[in-house]
C-alpha positions in Angstrom: 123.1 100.6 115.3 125.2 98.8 113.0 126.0 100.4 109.1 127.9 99.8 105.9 128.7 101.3 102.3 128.8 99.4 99.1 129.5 101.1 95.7 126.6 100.0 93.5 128.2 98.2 90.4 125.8 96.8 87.9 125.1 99.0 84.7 121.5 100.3 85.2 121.9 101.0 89.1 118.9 100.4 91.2 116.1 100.4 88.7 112.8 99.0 89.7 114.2 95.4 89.9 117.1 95.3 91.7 115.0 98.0 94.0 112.3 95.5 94.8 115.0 92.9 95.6 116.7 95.4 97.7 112.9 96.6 99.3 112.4 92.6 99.8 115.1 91.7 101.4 115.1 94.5 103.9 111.6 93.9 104.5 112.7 90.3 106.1 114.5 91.8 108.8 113.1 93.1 112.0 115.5 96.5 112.1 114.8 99.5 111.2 116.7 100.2 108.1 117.8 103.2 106.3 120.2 104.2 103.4 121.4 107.0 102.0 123.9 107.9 98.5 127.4 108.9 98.9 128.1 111.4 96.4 129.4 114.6 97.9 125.9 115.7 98.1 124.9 112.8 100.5 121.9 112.5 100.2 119.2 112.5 103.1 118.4 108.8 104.9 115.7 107.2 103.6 113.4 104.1 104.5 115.3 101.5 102.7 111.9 99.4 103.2 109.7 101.3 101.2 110.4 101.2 97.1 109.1 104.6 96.4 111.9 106.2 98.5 114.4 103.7 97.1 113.9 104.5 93.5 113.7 108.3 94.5 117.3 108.0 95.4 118.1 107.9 91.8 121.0 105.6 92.3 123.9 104.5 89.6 126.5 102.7 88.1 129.7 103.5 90.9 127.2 105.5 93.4 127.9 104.2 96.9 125.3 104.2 99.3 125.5 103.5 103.1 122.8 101.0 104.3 122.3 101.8 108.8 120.1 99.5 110.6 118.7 99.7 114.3 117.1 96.6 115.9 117.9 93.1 117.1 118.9 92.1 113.9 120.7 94.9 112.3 124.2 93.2 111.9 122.6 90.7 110.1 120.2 92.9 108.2 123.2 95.6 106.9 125.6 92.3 105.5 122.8 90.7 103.5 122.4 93.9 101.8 125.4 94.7 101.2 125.7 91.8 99.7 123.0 91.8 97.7 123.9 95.1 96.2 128.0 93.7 95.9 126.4 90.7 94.0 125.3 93.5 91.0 121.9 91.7 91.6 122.7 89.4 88.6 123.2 92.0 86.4 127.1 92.4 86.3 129.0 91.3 83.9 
């Protein structure tokens, strides 16, 4: 199990574009992959692979989220996300 938290930092959060990136890219990896906000009311882990539980999440502008992944590629998997969300998804200014 490998896992990471970013802090989400373009302005509209993950709306349904940046969410079907997100739902995309963790599609292309093998792992099992979950995330969860980090808000003081941490939020239960979701299946960051399906786009109805990642818009459900509600996330923001400056919400961090932890991304965990399980599987033969889940070092891999957990830094291309982070990434991704780090990146603002081509929405930051």
């Amino acid at each position: 199990m490998y896992a990471d938290q970013v802090v989400v930092i373009n302005k509209t959060g993950l709306h349904a574009r940046p969410a079907y990136e997100f739902v995309n890219m963790a599609k292309r990896f093998e792992s099992n992959i979950m995330m969860r906000r980090l808000d003081g009311s941490d939020t239960e882990a979701i299946n960051a692979k399906s786009i109805v539980f990642v818009l459900s999440l509600g996330i923001c502008e400056g919400d961090k989220i932890e991304i965990v992944a399980d599987g033969d590629d889940e070092k891999e998997a957990v830094e291309a996300l982070v990434k991704l969300v780090a990146s603002g998804f081509g929405e930051a200014e």
